[in-house]
mmCIF file as gemmi writes it, N, C-alpha and C atoms, coordinates in Angstrom:
data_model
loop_
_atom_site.group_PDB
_atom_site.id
_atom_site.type_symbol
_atom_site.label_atom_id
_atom_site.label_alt_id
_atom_site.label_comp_id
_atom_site.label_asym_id
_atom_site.label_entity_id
_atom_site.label_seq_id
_atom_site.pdbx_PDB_ins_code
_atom_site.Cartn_x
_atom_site.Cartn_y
_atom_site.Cartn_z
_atom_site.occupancy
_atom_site.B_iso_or_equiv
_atom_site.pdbx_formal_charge
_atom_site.auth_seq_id
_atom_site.auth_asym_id
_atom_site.pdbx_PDB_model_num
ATOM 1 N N . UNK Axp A 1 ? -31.268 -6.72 -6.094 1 0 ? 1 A 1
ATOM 2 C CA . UNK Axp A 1 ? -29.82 -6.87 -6.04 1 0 ? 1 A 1
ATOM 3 C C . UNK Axp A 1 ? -29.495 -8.227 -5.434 1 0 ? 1 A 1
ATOM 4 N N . UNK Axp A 2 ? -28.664 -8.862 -6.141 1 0 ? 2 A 1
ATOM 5 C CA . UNK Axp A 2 ? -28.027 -10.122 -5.653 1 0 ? 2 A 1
ATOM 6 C C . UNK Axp A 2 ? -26.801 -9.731 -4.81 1 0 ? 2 A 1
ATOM 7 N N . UNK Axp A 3 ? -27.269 -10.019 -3.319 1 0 ? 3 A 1
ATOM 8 C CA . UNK Axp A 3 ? -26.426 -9.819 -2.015 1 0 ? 3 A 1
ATOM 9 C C . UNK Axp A 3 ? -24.753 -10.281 -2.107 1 0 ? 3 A 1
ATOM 10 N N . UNK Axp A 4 ? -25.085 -11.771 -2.42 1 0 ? 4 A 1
ATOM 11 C CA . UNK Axp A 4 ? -23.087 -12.286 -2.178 1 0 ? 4 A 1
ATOM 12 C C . UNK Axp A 4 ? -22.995 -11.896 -3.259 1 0 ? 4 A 1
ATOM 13 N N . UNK Axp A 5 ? -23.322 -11.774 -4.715 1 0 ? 5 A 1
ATOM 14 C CA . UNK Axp A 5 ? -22.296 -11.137 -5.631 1 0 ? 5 A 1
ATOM 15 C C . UNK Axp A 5 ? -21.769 -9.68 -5.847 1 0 ? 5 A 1
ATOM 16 N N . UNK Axp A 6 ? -22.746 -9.041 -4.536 1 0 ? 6 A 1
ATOM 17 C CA . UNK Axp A 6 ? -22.607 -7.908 -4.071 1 0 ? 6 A 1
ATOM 18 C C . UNK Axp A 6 ? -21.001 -7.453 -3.603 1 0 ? 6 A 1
ATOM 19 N N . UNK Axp A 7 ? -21.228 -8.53 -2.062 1 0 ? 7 A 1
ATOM 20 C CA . UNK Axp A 7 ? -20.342 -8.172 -1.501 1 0 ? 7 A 1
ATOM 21 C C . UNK Axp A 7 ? -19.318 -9.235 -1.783 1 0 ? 7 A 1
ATOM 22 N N . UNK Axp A 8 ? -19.159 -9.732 -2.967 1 0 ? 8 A 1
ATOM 23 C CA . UNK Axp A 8 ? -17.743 -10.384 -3.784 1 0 ? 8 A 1
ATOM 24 C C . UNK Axp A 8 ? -17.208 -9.234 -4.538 1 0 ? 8 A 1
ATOM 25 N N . UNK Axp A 9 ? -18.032 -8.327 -5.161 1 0 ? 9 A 1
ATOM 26 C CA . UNK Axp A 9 ? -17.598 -7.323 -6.124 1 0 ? 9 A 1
ATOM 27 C C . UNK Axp A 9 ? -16.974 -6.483 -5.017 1 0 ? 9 A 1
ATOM 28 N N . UNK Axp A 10 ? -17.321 -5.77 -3.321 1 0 ? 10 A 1
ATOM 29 C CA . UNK Axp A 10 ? -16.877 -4.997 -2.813 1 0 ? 10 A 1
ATOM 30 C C . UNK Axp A 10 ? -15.477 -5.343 -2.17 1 0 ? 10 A 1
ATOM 31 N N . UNK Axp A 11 ? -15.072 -6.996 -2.136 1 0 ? 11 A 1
ATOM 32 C CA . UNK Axp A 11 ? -14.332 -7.997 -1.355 1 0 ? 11 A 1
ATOM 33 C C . UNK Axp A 11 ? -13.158 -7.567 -2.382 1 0 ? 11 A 1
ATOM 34 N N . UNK Axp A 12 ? -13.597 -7.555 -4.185 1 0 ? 12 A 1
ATOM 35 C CA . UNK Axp A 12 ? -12.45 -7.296 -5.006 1 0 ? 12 A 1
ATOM 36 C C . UNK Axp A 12 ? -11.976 -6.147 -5.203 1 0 ? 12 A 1
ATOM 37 N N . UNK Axp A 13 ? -12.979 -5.115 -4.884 1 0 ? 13 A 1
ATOM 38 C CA . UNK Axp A 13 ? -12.503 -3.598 -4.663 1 0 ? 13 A 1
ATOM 39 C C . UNK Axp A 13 ? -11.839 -3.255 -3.616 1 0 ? 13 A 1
ATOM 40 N N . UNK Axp A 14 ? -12.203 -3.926 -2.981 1 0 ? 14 A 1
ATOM 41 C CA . UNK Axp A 14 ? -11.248 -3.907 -1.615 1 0 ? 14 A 1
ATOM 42 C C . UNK Axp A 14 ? -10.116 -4.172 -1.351 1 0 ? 14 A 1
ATOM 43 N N . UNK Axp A 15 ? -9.841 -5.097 -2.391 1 0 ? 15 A 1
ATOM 44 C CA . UNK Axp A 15 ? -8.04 -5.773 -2.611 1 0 ? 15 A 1
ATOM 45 C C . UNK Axp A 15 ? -7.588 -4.868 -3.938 1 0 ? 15 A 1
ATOM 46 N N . UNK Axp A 16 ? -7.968 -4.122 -4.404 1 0 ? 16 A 1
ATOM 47 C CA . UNK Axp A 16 ? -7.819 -3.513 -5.502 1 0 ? 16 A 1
ATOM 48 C C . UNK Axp A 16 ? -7.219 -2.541 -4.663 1 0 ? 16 A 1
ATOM 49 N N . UNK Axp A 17 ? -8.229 -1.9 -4.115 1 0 ? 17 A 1
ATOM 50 C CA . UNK Axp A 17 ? -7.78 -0.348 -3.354 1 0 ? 17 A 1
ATOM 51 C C . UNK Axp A 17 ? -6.586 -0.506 -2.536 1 0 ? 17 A 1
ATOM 52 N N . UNK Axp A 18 ? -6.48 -1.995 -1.868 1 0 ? 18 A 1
ATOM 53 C CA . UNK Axp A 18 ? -5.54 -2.188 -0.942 1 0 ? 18 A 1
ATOM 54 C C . UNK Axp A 18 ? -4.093 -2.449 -1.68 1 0 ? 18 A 1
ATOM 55 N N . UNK Axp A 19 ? -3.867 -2.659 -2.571 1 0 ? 19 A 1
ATOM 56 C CA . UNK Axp A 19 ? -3.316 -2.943 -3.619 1 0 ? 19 A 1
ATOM 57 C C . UNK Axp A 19 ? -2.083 -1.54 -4.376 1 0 ? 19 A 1
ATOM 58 N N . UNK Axp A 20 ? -3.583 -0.734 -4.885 1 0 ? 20 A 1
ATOM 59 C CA . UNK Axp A 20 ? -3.164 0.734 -4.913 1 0 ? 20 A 1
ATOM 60 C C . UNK Axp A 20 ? -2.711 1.144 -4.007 1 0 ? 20 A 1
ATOM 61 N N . UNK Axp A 21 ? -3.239 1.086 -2.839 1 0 ? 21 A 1
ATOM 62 C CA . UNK Axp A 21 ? -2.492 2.022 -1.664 1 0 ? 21 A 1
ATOM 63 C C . UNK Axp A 21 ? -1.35 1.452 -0.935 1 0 ? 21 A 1
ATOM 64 N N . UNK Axp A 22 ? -1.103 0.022 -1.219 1 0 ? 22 A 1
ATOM 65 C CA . UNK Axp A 22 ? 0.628 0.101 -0.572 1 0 ? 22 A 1
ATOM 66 C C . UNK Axp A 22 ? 1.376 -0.302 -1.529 1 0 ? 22 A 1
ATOM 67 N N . UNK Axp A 23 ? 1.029 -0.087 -2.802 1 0 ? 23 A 1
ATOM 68 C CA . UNK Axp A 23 ? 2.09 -0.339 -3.491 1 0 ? 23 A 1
ATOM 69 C C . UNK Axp A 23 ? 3.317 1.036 -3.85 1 0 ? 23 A 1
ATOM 70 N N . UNK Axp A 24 ? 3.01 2.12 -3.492 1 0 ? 24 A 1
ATOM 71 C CA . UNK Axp A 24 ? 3.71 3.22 -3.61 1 0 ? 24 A 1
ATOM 72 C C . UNK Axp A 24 ? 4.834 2.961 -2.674 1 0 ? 24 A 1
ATOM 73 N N . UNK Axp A 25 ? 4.783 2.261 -1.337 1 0 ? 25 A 1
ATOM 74 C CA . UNK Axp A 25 ? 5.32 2.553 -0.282 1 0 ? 25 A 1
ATOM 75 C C . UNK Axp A 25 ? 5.909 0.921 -0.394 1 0 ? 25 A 1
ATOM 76 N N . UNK Axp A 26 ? 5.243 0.163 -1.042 1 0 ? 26 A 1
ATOM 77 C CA . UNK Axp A 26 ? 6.268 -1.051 -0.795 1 0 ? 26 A 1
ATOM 78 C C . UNK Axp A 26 ? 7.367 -1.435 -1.905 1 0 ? 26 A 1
ATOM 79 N N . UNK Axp A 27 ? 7.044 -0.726 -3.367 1 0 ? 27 A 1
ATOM 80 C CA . UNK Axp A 27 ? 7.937 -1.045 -4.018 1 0 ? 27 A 1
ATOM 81 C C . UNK Axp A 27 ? 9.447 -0.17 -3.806 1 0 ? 27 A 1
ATOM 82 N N . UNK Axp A 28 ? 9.046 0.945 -3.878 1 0 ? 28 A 1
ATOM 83 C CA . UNK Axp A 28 ? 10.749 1.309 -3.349 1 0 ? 28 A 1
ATOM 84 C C . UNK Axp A 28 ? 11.278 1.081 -2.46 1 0 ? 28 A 1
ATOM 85 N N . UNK Axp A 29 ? 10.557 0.403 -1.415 1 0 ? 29 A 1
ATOM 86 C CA . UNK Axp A 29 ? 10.858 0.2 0.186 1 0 ? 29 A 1
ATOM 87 C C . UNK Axp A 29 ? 11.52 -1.421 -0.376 1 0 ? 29 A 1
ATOM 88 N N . UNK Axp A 30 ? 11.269 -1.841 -1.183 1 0 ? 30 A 1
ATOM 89 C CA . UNK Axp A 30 ? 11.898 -3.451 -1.746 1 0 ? 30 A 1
ATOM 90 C C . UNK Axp A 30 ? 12.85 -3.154 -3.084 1 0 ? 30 A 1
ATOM 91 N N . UNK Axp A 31 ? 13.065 -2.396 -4.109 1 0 ? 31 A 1
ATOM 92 C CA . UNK Axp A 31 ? 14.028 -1.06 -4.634 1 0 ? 31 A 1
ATOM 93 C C . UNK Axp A 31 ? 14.846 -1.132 -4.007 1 0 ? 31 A 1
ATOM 94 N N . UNK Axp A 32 ? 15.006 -0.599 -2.494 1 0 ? 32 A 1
ATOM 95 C CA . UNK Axp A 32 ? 16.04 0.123 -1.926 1 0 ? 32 A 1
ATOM 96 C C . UNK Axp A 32 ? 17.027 -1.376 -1.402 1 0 ? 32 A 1
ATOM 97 N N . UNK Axp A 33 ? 16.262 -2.365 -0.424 1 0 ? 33 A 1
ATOM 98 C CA . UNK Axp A 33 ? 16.293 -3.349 -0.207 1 0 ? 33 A 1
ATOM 99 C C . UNK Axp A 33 ? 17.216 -4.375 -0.353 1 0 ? 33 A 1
ATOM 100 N N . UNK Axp A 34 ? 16.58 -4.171 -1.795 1 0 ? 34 A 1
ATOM 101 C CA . UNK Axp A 34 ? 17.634 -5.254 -2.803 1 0 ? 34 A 1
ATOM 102 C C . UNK Axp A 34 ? 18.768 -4.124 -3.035 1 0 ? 34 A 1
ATOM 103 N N . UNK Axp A 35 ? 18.766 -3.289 -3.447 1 0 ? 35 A 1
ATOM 104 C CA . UNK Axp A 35 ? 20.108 -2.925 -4.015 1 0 ? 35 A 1
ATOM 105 C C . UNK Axp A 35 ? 20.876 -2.437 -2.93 1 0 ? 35 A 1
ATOM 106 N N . UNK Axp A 36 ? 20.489 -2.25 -1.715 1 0 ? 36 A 1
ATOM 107 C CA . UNK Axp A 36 ? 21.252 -2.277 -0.106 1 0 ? 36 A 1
ATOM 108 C C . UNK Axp A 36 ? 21.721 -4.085 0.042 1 0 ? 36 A 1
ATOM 109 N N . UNK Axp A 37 ? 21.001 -4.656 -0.248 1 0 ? 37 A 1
ATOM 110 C CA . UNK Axp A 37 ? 21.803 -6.128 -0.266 1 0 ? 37 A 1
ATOM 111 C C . UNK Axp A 37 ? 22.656 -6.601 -1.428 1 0 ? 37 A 1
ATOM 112 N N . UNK Axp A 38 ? 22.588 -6.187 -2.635 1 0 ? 38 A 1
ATOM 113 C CA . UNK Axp A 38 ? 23.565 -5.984 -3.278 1 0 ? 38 A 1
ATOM 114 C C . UNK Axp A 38 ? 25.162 -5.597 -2.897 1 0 ? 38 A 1
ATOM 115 N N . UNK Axp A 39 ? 24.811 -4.414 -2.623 1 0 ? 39 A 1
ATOM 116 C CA . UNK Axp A 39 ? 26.1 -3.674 -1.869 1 0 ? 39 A 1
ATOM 117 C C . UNK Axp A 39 ? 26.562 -4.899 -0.595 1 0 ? 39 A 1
ATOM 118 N N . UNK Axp A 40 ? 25.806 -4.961 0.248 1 0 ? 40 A 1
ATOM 119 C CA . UNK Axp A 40 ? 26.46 -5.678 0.938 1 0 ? 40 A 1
ATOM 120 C C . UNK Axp A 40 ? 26.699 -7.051 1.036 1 0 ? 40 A 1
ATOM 121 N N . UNK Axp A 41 ? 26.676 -7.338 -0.365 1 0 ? 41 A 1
ATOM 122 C CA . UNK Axp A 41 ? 26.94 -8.555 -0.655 1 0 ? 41 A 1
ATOM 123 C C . UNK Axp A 41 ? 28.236 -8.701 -0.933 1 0 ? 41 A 1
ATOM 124 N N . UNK Axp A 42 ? 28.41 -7.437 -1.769 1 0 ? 42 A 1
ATOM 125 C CA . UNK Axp A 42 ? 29.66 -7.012 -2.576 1 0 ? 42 A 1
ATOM 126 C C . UNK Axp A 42 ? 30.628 -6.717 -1.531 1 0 ? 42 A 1
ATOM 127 N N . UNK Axp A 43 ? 30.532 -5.559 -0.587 1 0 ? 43 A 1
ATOM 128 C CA . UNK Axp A 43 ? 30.965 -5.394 0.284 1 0 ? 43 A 1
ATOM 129 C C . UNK Axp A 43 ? 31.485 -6.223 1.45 1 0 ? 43 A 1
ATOM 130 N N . UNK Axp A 44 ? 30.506 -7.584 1.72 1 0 ? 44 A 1
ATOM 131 C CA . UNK Axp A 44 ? 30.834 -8.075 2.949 1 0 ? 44 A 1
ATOM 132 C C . UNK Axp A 44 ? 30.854 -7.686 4.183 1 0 ? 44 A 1
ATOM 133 N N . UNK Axp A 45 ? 29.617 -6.309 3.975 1 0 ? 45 A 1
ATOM 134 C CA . UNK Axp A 45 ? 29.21 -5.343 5.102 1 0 ? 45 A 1
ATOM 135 C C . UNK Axp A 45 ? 27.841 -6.003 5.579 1 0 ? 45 A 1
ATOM 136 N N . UNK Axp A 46 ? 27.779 -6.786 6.993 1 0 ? 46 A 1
ATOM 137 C CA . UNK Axp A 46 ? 26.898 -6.884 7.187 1 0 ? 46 A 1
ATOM 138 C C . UNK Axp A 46 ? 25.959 -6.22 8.762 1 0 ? 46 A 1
ATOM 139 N N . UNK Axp A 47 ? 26.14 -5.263 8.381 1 0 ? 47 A 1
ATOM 140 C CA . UNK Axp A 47 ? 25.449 -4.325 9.399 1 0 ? 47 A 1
ATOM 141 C C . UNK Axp A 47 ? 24.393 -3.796 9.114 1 0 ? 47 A 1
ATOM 142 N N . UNK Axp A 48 ? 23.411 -4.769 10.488 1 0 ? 48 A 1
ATOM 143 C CA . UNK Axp A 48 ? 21.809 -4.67 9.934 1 0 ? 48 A 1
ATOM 144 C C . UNK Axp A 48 ? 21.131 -3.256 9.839 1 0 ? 48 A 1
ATOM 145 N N . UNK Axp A 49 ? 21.76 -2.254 10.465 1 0 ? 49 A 1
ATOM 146 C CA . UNK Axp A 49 ? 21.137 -1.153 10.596 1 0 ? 49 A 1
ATOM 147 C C . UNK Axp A 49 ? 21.501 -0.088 9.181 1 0 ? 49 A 1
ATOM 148 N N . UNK Axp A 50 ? 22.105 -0.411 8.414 1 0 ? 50 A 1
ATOM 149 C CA . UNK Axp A 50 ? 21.962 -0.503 6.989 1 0 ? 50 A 1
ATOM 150 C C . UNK Axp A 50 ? 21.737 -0.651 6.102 1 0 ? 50 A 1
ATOM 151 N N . UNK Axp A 51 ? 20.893 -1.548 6.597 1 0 ? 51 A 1
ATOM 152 C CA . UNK Axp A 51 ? 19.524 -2.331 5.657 1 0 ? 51 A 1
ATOM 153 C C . UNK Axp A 51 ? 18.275 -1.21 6.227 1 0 ? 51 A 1
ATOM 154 N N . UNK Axp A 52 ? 17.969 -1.1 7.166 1 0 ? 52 A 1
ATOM 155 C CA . UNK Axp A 52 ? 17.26 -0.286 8.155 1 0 ? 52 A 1
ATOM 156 C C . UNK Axp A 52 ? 17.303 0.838 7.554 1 0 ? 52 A 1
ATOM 157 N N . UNK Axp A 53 ? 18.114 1.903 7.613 1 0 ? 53 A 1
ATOM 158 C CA . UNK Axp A 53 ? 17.922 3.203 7.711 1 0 ? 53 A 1
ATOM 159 C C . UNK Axp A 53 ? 17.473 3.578 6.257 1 0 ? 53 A 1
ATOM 160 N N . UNK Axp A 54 ? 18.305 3.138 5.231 1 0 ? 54 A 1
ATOM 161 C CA . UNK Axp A 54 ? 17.995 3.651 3.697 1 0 ? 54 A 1
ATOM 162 C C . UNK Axp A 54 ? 16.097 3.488 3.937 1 0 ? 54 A 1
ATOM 163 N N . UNK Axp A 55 ? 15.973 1.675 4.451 1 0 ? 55 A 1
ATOM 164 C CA . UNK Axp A 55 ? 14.675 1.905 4.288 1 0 ? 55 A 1
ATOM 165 C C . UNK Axp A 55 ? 13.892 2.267 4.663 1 0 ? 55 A 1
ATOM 166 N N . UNK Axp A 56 ? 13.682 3.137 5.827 1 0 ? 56 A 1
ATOM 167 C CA . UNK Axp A 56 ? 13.047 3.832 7.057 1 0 ? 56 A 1
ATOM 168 C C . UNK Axp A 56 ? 13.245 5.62 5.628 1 0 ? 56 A 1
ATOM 169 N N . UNK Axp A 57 ? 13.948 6.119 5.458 1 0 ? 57 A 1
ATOM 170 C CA . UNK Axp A 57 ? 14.054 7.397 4.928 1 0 ? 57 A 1
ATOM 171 C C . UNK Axp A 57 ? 13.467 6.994 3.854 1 0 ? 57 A 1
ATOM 172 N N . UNK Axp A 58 ? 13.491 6.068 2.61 1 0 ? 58 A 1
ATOM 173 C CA . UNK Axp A 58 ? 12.658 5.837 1.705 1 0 ? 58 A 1
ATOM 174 C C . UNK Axp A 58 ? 11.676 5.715 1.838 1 0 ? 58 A 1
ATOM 175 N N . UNK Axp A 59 ? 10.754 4.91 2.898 1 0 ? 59 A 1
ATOM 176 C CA . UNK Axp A 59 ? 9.249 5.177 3.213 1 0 ? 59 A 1
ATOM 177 C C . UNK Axp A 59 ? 8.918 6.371 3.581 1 0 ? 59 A 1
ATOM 178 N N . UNK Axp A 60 ? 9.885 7 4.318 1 0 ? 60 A 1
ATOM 179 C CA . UNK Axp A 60 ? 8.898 8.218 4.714 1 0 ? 60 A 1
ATOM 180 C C . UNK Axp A 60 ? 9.022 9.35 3.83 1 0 ? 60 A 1
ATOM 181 N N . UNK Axp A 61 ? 10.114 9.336 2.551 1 0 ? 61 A 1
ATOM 182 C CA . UNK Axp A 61 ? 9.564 10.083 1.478 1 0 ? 61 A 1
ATOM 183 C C . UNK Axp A 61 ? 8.466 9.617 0.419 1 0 ? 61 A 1
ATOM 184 N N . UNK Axp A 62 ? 8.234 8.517 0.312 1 0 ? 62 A 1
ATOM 185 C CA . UNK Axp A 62 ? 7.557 7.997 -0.358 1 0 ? 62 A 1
ATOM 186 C C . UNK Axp A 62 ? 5.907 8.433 0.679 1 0 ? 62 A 1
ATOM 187 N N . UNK Axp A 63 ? 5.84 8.191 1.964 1 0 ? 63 A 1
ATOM 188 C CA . UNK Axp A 63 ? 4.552 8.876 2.473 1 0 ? 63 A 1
ATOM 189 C C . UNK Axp A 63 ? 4.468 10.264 2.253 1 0 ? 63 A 1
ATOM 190 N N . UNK Axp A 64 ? 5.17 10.889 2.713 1 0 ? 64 A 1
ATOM 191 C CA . UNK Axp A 64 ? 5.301 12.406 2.035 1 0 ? 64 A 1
ATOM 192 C C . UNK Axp A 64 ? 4.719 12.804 1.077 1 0 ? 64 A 1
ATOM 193 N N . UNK Axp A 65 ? 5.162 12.152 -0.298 1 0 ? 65 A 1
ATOM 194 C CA . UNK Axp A 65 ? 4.503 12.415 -1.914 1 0 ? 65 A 1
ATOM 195 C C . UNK Axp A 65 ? 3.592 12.042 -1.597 1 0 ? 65 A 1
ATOM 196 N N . UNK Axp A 66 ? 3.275 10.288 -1.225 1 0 ? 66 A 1
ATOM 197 C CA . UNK Axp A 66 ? 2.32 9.835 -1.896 1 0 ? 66 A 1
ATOM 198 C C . UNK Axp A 66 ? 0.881 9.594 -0.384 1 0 ? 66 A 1
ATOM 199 N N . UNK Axp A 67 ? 0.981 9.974 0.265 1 0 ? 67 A 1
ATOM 200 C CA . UNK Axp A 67 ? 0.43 9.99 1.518 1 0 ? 67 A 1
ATOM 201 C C . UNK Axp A 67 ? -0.945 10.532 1.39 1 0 ? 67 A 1
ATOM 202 N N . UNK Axp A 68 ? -0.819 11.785 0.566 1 0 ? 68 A 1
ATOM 203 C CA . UNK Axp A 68 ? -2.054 12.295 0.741 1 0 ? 68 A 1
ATOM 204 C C . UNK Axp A 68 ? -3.514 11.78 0.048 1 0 ? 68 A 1
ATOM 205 N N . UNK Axp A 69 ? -2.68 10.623 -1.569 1 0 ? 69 A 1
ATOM 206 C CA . UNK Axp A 69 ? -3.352 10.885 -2.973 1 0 ? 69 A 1
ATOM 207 C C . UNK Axp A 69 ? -3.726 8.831 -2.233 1 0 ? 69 A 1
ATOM 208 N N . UNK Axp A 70 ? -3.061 8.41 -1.104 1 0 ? 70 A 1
ATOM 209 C CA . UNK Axp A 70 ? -3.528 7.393 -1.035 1 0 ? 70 A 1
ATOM 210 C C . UNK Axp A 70 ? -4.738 7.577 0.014 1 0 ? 70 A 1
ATOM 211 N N . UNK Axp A 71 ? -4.282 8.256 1.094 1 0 ? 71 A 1
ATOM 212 C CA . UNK Axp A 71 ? -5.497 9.124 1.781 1 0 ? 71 A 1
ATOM 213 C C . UNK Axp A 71 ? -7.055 8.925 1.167 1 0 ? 71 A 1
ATOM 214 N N . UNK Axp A 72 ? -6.913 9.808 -0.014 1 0 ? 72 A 1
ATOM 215 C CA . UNK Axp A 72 ? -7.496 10.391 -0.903 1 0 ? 72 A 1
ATOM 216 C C . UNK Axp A 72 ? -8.449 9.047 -1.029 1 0 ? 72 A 1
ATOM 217 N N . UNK Axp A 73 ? -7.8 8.213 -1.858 1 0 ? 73 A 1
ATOM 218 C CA . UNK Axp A 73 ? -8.259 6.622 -2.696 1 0 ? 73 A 1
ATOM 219 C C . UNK Axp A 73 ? -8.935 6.072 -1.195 1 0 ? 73 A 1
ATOM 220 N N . UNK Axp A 74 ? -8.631 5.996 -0.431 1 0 ? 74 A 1
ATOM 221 C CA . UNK Axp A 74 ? -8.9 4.658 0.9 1 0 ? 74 A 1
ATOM 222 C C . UNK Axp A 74 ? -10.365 5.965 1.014 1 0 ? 74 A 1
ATOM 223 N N . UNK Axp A 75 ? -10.357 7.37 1.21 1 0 ? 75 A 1
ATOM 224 C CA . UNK Axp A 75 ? -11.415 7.811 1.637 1 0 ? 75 A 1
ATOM 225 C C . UNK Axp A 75 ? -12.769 8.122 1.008 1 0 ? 75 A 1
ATOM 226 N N . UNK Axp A 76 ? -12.29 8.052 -0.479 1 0 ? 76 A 1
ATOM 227 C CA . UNK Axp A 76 ? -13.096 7.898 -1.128 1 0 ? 76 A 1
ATOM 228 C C . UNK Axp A 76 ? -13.808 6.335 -1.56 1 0 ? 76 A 1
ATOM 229 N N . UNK Axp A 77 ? -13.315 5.433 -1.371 1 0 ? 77 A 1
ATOM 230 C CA . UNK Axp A 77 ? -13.703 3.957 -1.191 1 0 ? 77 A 1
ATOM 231 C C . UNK Axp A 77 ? -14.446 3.956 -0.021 1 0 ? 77 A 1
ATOM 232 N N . UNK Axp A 78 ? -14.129 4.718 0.896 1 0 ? 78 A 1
ATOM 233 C CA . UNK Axp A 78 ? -15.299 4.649 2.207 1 0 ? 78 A 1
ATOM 234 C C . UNK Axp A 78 ? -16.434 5.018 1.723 1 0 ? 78 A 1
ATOM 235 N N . UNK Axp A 79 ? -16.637 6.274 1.72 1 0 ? 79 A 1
ATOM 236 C CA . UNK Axp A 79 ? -17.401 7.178 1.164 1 0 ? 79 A 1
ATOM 237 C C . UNK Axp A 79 ? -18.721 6.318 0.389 1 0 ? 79 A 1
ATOM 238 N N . UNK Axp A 80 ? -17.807 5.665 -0.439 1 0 ? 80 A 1
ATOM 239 C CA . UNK Axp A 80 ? -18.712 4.72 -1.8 1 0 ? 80 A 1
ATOM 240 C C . UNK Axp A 80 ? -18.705 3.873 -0.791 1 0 ? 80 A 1
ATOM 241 N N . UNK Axp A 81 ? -18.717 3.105 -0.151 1 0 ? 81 A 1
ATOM 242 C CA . UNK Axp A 81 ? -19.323 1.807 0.666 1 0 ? 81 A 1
ATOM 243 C C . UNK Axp A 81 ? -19.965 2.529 1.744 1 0 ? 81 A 1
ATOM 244 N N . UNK Axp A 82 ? -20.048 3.16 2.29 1 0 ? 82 A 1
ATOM 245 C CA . UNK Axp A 82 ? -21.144 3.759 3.34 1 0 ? 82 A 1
ATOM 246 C C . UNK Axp A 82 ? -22.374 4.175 2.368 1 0 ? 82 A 1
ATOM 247 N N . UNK Axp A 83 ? -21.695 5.036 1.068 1 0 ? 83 A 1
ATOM 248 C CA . UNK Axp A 83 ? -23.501 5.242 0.179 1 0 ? 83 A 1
ATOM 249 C C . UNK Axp A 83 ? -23.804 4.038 -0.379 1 0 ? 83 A 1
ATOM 250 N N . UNK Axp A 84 ? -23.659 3.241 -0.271 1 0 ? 84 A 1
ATOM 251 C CA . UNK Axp A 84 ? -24.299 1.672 -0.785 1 0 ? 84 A 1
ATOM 252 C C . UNK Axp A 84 ? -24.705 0.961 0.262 1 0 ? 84 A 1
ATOM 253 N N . UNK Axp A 85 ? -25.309 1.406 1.369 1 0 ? 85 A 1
ATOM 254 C CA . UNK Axp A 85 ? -25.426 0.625 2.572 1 0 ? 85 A 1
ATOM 255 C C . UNK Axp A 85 ? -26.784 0.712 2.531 1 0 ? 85 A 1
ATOM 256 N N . UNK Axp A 86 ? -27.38 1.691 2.123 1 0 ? 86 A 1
ATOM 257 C CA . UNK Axp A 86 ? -29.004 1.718 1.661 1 0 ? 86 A 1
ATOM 258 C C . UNK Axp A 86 ? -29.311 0.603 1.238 1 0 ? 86 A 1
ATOM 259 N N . UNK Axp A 87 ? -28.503 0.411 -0.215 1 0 ? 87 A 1
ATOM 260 C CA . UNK Axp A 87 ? -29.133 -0.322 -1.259 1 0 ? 87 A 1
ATOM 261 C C . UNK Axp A 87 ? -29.125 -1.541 -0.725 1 0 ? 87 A 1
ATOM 262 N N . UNK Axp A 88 ? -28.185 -2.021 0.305 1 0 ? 88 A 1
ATOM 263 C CA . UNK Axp A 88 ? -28.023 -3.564 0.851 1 0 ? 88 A 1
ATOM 264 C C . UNK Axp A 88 ? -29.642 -3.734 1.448 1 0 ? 88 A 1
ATOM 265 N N . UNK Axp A 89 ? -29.992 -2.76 2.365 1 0 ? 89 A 1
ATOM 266 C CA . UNK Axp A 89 ? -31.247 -2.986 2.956 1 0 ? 89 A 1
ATOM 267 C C . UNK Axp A 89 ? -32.221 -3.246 2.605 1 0 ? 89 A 1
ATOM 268 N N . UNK Axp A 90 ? -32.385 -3.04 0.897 1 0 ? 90 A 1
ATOM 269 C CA . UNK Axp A 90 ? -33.797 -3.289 0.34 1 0 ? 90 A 1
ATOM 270 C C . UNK Axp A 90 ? -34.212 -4.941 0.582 1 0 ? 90 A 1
């Protein structure tokens, strides 16, 4: 086994997985965001804790759903890099 192209392939799985796992939680959390700055564009409401709250309740439904199935992905990526720790040693 060729070592650095090893751990280049695990470096890109790694941004992959990282990738998958906050993108559930950052796109509606930037969704909500923009169209809360919309409004208060329109509005001329600029009260920061309005920007805040929509997006504080949108993440934490979005962890809710998706919390467990990212869980899931990050623990099973462990899993697979701890059983490949052999093969580094040869």
């Amino acid at each position: 086994m060729d070592t650095p192209d090893y751990f280049i392939g695990v470096a890109q799985q790694t941004l992959w997985i990282l990738a998958l796992a906050c993108a559930p939680i950052l796109i509606p959390a930037l969704i909500v965001g923009l169209v809360v700055g919309m409004i208060q564009a329109a509005t001329s409401i600029n009260e920061q804790t309005l920007t805040f709250v929509p997006k504080l309740i949108v993440i934490a439904i979005c962890l809710a759903l998706f919390g467990g199935s990212i869980m899931m992905l990050v623990a099973d990526f462990t899993q697979d890099v701890f059983a490949r720790i052999p093969e580094i040693t040869r």
